[in-house]
C-alpha positions in Angstrom: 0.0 0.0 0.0 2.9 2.6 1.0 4.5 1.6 -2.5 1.3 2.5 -4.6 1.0 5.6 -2.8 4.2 6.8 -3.3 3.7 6.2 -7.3 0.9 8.2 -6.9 2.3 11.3 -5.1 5.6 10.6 -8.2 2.7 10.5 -10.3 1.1 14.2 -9.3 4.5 15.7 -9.6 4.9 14.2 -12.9 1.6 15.3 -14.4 1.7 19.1 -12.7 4.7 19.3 -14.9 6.7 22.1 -11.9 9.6 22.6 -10.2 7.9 24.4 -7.2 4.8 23.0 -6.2 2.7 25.0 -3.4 -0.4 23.7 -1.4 -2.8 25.1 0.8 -5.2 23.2 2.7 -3.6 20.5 3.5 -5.7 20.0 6.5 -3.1 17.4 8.6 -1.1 17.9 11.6 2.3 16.9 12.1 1.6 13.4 13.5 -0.1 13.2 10.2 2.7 13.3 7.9 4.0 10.2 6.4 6.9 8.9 4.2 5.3 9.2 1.2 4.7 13.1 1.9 8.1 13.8 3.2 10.4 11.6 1.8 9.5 12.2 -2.2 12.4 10.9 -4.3 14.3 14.4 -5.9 12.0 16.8 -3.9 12.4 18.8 -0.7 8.9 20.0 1.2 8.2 22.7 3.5 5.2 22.6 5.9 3.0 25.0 7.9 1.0 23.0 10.1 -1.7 24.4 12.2 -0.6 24.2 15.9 -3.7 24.1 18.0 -7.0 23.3 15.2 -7.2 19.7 14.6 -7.3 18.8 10.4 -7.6 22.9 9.2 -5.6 25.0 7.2 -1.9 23.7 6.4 0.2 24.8 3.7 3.6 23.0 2.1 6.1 24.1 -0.8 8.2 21.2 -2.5 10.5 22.5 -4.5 12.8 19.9 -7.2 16.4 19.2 -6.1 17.5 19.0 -10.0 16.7 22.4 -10.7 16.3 24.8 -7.3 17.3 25.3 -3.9 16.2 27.6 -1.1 19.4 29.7 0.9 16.5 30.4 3.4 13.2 29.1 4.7 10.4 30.6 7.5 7.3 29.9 8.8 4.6 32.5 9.1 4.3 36.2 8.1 5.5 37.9 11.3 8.6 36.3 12.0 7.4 35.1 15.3 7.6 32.0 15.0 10.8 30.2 15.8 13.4 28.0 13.6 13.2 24.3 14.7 15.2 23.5 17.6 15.5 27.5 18.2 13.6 29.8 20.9 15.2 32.7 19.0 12.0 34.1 16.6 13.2 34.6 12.6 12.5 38.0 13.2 15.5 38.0 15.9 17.5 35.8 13.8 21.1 37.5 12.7 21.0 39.6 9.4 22.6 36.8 6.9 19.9 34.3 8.4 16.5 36.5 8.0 14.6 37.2 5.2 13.5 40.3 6.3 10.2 42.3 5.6 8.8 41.9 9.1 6.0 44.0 9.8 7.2 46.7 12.5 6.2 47.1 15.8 4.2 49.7 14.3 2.4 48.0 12.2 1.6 45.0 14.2 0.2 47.2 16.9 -2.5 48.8 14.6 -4.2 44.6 14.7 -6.7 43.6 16.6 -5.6 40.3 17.5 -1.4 39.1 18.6 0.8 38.4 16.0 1.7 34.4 17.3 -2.4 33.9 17.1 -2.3 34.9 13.3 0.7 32.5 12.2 -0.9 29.4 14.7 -3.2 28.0 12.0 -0.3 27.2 9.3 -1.6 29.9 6.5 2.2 30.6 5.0 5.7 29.5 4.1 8.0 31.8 3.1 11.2 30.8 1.0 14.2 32.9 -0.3 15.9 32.0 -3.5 18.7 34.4 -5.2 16.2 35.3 -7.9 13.1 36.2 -5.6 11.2 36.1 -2.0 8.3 32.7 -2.6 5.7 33.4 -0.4 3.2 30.3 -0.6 0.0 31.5 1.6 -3.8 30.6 2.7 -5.5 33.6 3.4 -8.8 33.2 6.0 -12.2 32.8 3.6 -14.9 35.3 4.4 -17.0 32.6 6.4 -18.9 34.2 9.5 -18.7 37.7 11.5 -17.2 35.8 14.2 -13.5 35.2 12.3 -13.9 38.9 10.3 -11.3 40.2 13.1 -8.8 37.3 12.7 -9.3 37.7 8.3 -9.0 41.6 8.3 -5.5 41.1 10.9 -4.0 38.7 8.5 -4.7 40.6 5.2 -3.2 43.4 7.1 -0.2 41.4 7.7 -0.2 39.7 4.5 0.4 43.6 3.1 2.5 45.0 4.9 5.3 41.9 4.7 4.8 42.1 1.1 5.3 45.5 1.1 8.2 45.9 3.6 10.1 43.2 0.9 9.6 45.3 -2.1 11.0 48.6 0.0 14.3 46.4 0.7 14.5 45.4 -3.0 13.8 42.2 -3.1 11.3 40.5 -5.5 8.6 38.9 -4.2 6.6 35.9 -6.5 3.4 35.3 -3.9 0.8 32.6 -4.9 -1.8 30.2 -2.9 -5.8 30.7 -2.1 -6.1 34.1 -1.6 -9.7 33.8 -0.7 -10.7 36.9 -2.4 -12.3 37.4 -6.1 -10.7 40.4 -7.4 -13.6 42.4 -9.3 -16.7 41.2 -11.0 -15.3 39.5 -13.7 -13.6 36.8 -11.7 -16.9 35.6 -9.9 -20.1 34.4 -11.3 -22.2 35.1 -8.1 -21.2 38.9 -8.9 -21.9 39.2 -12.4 -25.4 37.4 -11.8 -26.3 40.0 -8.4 -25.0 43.0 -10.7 -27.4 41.8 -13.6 -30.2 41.7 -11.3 -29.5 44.5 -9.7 -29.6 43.3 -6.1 -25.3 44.8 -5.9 -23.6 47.5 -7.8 -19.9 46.4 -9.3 -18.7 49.6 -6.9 -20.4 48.2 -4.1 -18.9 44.5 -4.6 -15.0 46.1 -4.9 -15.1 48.0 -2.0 -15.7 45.1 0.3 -12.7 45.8 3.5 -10.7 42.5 2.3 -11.6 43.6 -1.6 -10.5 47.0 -1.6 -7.1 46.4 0.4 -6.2 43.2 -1.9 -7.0 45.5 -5.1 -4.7 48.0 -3.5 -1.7 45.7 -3.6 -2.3 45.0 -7.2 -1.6 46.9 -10.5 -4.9 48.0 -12.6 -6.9 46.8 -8.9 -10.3 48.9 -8.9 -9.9 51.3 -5.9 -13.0 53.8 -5.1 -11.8 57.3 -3.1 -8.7 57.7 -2.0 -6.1 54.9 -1.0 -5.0 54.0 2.5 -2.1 55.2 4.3 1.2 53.4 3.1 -0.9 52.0 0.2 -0.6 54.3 -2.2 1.2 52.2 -4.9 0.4 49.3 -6.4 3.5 46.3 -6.0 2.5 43.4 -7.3 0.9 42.2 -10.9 -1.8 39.5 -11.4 0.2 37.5 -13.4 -2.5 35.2 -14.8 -4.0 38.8 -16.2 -1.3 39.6 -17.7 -1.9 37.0 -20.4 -5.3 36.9 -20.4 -7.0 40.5 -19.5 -10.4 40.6 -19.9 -10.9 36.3 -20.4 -14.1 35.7 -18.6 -15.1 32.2 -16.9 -11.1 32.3 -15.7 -12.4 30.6 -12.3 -10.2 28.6 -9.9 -12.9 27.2 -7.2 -16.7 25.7 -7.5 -18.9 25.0 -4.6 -19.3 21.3 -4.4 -22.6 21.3 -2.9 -24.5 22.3 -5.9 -22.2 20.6 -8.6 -21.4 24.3 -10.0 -18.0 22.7 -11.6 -20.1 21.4 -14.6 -21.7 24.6 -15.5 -18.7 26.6 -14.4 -20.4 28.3 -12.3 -17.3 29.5 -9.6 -14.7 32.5 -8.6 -11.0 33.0 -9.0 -9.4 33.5 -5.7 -6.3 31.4 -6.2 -3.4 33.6 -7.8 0.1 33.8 -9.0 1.4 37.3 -8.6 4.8 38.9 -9.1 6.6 41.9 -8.3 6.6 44.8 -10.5 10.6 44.1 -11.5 9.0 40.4 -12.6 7.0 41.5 -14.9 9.0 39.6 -18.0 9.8 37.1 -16.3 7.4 35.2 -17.5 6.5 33.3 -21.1 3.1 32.0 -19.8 0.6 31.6 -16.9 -3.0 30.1 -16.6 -5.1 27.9 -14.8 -5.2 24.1 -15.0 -9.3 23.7 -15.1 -9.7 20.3 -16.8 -7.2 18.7 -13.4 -9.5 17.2 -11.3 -9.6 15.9 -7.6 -10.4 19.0 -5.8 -12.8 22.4 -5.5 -10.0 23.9 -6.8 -7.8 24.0 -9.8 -4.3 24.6 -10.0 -3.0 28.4 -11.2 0.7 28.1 -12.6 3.5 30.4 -14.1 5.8 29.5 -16.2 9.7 31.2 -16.2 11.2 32.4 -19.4 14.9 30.1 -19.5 16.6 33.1 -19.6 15.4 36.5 -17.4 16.6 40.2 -17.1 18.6 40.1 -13.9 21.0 43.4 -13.3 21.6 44.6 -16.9 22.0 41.0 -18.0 20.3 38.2 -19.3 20.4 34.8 -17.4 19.6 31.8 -16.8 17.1 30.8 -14.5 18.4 28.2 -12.9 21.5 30.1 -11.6 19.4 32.5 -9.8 17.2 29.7 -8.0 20.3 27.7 -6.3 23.0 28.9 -4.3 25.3 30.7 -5.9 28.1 28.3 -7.7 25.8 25.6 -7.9 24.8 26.4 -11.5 26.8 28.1 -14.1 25.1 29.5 -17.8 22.3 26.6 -17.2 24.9 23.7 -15.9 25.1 22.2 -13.0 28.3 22.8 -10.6 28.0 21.0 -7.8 25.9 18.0 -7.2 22.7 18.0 -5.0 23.3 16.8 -1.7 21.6 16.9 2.1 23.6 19.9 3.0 21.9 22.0 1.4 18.6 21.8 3.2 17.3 24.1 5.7 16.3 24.0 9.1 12.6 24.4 8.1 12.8 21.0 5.6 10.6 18.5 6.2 13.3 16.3 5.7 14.4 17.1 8.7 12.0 16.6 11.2 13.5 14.0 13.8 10.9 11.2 12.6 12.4 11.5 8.9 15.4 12.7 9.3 18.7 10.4 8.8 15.6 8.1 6.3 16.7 6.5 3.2 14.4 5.3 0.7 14.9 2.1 -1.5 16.5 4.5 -4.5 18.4 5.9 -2.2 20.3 2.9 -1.0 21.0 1.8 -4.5 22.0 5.5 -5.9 24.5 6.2 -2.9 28.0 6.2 -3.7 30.6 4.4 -1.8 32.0 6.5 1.6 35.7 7.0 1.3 36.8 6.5 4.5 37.9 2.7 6.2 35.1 0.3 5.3 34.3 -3.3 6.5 34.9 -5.6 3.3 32.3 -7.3 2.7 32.3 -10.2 0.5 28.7 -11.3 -1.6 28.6 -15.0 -3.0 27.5 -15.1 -6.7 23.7 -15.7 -7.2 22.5 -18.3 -10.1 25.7 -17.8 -12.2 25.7 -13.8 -12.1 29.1 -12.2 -11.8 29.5 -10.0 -9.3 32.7 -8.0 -7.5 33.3 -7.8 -3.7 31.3 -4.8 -2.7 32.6 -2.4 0.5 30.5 -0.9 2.7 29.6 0.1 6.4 27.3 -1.9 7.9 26.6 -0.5 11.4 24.4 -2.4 14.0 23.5 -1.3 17.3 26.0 0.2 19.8 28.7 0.7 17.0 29.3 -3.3 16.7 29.6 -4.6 13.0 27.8 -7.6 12.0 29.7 -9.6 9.6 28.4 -13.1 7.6 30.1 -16.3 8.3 30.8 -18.8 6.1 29.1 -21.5 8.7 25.7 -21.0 9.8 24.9 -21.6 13.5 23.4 -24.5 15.0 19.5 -24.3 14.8 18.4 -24.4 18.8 17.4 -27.5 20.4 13.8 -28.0 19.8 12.0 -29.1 23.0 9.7 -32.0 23.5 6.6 -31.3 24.1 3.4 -33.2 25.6 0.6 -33.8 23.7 -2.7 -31.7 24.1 -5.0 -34.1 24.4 -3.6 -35.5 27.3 -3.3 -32.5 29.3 -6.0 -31.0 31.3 -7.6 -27.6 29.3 -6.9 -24.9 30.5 -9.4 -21.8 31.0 -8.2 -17.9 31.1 -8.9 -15.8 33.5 -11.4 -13.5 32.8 -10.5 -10.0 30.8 -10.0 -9.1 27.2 -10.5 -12.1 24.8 -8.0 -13.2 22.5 -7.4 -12.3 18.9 -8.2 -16.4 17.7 -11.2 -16.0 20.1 -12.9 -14.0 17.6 -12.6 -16.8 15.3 -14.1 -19.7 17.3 -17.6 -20.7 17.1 -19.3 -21.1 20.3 -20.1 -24.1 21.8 -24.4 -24.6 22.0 -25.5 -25.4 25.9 -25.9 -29.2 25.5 -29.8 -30.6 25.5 -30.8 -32.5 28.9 -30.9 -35.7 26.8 -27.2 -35.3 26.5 -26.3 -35.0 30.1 -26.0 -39.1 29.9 -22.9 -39.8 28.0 -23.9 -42.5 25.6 -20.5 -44.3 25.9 -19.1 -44.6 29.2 -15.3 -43.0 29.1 -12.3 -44.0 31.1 -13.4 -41.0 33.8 -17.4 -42.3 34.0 -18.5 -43.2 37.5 -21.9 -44.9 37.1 -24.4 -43.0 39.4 -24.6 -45.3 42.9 -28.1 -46.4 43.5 -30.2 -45.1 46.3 -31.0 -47.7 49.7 -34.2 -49.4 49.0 -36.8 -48.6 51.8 -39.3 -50.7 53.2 -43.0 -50.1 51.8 -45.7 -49.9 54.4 -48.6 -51.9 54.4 -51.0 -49.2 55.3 -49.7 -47.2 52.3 -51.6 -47.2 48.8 -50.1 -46.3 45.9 -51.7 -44.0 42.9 -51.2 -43.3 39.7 -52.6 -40.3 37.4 -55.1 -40.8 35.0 -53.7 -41.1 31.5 -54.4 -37.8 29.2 -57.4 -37.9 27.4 -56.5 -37.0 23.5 -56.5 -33.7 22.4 -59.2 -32.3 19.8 -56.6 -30.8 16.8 -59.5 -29.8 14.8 -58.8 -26.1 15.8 -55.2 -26.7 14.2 -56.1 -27.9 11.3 -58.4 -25.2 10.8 -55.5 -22.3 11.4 -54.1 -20.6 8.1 -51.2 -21.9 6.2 -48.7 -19.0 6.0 -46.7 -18.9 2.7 -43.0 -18.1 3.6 -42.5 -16.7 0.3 -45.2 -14.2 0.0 -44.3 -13.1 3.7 -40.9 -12.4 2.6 -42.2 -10.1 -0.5 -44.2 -8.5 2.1 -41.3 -7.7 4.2 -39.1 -6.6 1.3 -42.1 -3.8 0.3 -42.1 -2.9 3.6 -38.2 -2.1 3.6 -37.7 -1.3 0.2 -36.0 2.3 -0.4 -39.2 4.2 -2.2 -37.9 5.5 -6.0 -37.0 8.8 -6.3 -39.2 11.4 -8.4 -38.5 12.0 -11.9 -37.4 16.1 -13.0 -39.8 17.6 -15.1 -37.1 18.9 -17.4 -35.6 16.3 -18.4 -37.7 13.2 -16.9 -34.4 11.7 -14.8 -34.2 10.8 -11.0 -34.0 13.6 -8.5 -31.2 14.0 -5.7 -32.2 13.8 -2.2 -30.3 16.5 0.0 -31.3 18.0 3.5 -31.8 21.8 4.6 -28.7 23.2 6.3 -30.0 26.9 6.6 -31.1 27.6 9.7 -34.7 28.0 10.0 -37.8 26.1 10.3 -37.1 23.5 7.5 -33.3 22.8 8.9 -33.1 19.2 8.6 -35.9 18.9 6.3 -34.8 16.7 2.9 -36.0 17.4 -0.3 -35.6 16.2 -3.8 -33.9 17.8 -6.8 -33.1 17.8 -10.4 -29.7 15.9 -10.3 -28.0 18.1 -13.4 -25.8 20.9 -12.4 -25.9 24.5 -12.0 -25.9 26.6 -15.5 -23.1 29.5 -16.0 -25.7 32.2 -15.2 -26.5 30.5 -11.4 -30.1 29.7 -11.5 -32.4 26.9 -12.4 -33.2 27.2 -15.7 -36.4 25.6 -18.6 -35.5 24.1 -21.3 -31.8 23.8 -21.5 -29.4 21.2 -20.5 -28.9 22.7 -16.9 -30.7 22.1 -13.7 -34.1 22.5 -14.1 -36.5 24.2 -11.5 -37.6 20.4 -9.8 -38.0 21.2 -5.9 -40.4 18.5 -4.3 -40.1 18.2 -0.5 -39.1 14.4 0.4 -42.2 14.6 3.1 -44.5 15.5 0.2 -43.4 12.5 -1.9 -45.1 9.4 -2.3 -44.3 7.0 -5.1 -47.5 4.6 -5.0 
């Protein structure tokens, strides 16, 4: 099972086709994480794992050994949190060990909430590369006024690191769920409310989280004037910069109502870059037709060759450290030194782990080995082969030629001479489970018919005398019973009773759509309310593009039959 789930996590990376792969939601904690997540042949990872909600949140970044390598690695936006193995906070951290862009103190006291309780739940990982600052991120959806204090603090945050990076110089590359649709273009719930009228498109953009997340962005609608230490855009929508006004560009569909079909949905996942990126880049898009999730993926795609200081160069000798690569080529061979503190790798229940490949890939050690000598196997030629074999306490196991006397195999008595013996009572054992259980035997059989070595026949009682003036009775024999009321009783067919019972518990058919004449979905009422709880039936097709149930087209139609009102005789 572990193998065919590590082809299929070689599998993903091999059809998304990337060298940096970014998740959000990963929705695990770190007892969670297995080998198959960490230990990916030719990648490194990088988790944010939510510290006190159970399955929420999470983000990772696994970037390819062949191609890049991070010089640094955080956790969170406010550089609060600490290294691995370190109470010193990134923030804290010496300058050549930082990635810088912290929020001030400034800043963080204009929040409403502490900056450790916004990096808790495992919404960002940060990595540095020579060429730029990744920031990989899952920003808080707009779910209930009860979180709008935690959302608005982290989009806050969110701004002012990005920000505070661009003022030192360094490019920034941010992508992940940002939760936020951008304008009305890039959600079909807006375009539908502005076509009935019930929103304006001003109204929708200046939203709190809309209107500070436009503000970050180049050609963002802002209404009225911007906010303090906003007033420049910094960052470009990449996936617009290829494709400017392409409607239907969406990234997530509610599950609930099937909207995926009908694509029926919003962009709020993004890849944005910098304003000193902006041709960096030979193509971006979205990855609609990948399935096995709400969302899609959003990717970008580097030109081989960028404009770095005056120059053009290769990619990959800005995403390594420097001397790695050279004009494209690699220098210097990949090897465990050059992970971080922050890689998954590293975490003490993976760390010092070798996969399979691994074993056979590794190159001899040049320092004093135990020879080792391996007999030939069916005829094939082989050459002695040195290597280290360590066993426990720094002792070396080595083969011998003679193998060791098998034990002395004791004699034991056999079990049907021996008397059984009966646990003590408590937890029963696993083969247990497995035996049938003796039936209580029938009075009849309380006589053994075969007397046994063990039988002691039953010694008979003392005869007493009989007195004279006793007489003995006997009852009177039973007088035959009348079975004419039996024979009269109804003769029950065991095959109609069984039909009978199957109506009885047979699931009743569902109702037929009147658009298109096929069987409804049952679902229940969530909205709370007097019909919470209450199931009802549906047309099964999914939502059309424009949102609503619809006559006469391919799309849902306008079924709605309660499941209390249906009755299919």
């Amino acid at each position: 099972m572990a193998r065919e789930t590590d082809l299929r996590e070689q599998a993903m990376f091999d059809i998304l086709e990337a060298d940096i792969v970014v998740f959000q939601e990963t929705k695990i904690q770190r007892k969670d994480l297995r080998d198959d997540m960490v230990l990916v042949p030719g990648w490194d990872c990088y988790f944010s794992l939510p510290r006190i909600k159970k399955g929420y949140s999470g983000v990772a970044i696994y970037t390819r050994n062949a191609t890049c390598a991070p010089i640094r690695a955080e956790e969170g936006l406010t550089g609060m949190l600490c290294p691995p193995n370190s109470s010193v906070p990134f923030r804290d951290l010496p300058d050549d060990q930082q990635i810088g862009g912290y929020p001030t103190i400034e800043q963080l006291s204009q929040l409403e909430l502490d900056a450790t309780t916004l990096d808790s739940e495992g919404r960002c990982v940060i990595l540095e590369f020579p060429a730029f600052v990744l920031i990989g991120v899952y920003c808080p959806a707009n779910r209930d006024e009860s979180r709008d204090s935690f959302r608005h603090s982290f989009l806050d945050v969110f701004d002012a690191r990005i920000r505070n990076l661009v003022a030192l110089g360094k490019r920034v590359f941010v992508t992940g769920d940002i939760n936020i649709s951008r304008g009305e273009i890039d959600a079909a719930h807006a375009a539908e409310a502005i076509r009935k009228g019930t929103t304006t498109d001003d109204e929708f953009v200046s939203t709190p989280a809309r209107r500070l997340f436009n503000q970050l962005l180049v050609s963002g609608k802002v209404l009225g004037p911007r906010d303090d230490g906003r007033e420049q855009p910094v960052l470009y929508d990449i996936c617009r910069l290829f494709h400017p006004n392409r409607r239907g560009m969406y990234t997530c569909w509610e599950q609930r109502i099937n909207a995926r079909p009908g694509n029926y949905g919003s962009r709020i996942d993004y890849v944005l870059c910098s304003l000193d990126m902006q041709d960096w880049f030979s193509d971006a898009n979205i990855q609609e037709g990948l399935m096995g999730s709400d969302h899609c993926p959003v990717y970008a795609i580097f030109k081989d060759f960028v404009p770095y200081n005056g120059n053009q160069v290769n990619i990959c000798d800005l995403m390594n450290p420097s001397g790695v690569f050279r004009d494209g080529e690699r220098q210097v061979e990949y090897t465990p030194k050059f992970l971080l503190p922050l890689s998954g790798r590293l975490i003490p229940e993976f760390d010092k782990r070798r996969s399979i490949k691994d074993m056979f890939s590794r190159k001899p050690s040049t320092v004093e080995t135990a020879s080792v000598s391996v007999e030939p196997f069916n005829g094939a030629t082989t050459s002695p082969i040195s290597n280290q074999l360590q066993g426990p306490k720094g002792t070396v196991r080595k083969r011998t030629d003679r193998a060791d006397p098998p034990p002395p195999v004791k004699r034991t008595k056999s079990m049907t001479t021996q008397t059984p013996i009966t646990s003590a009572p408590g937890q029963q054992t696993l083969r247990g489970f497995f035996k049938s259980k003796n039936t209580a035997p029938e009075a009849s059989q309380d006589i053994p018919n075969k007397p046994s070595d063990s039988f002691i026949p039953p010694t008979p009682a003392p005869s007493v005398p009989k007195p004279d003036n006793i007489e003995t009775t006997f009852p009177n024999p039973p007088e035959p019973v009348d079975t004419s009321l039996e024979e009269n009783d109804p003769i029950f067919d065991p095959i109609a009773s069984k039909e009978d019972w199957s109506k009885l518990f047979t699931k009743k058919p569902p109702p037929q759509c009147e658009g298109h004449q096929e069987a409804c979905v049952r679902m229940t009422t969530k909205k709370p309310g007097i019909n919470c709880g209450r199931a009802f039936w549906i047309c099964p097709r999914p939502l059309g593009p424009s949102g609503n149930k619809e006559r006469g087209t391919q799309w849902r139609c306008p079924t709605f039959i309660w499941a209390s009102d249906w009755n299919s005789s």
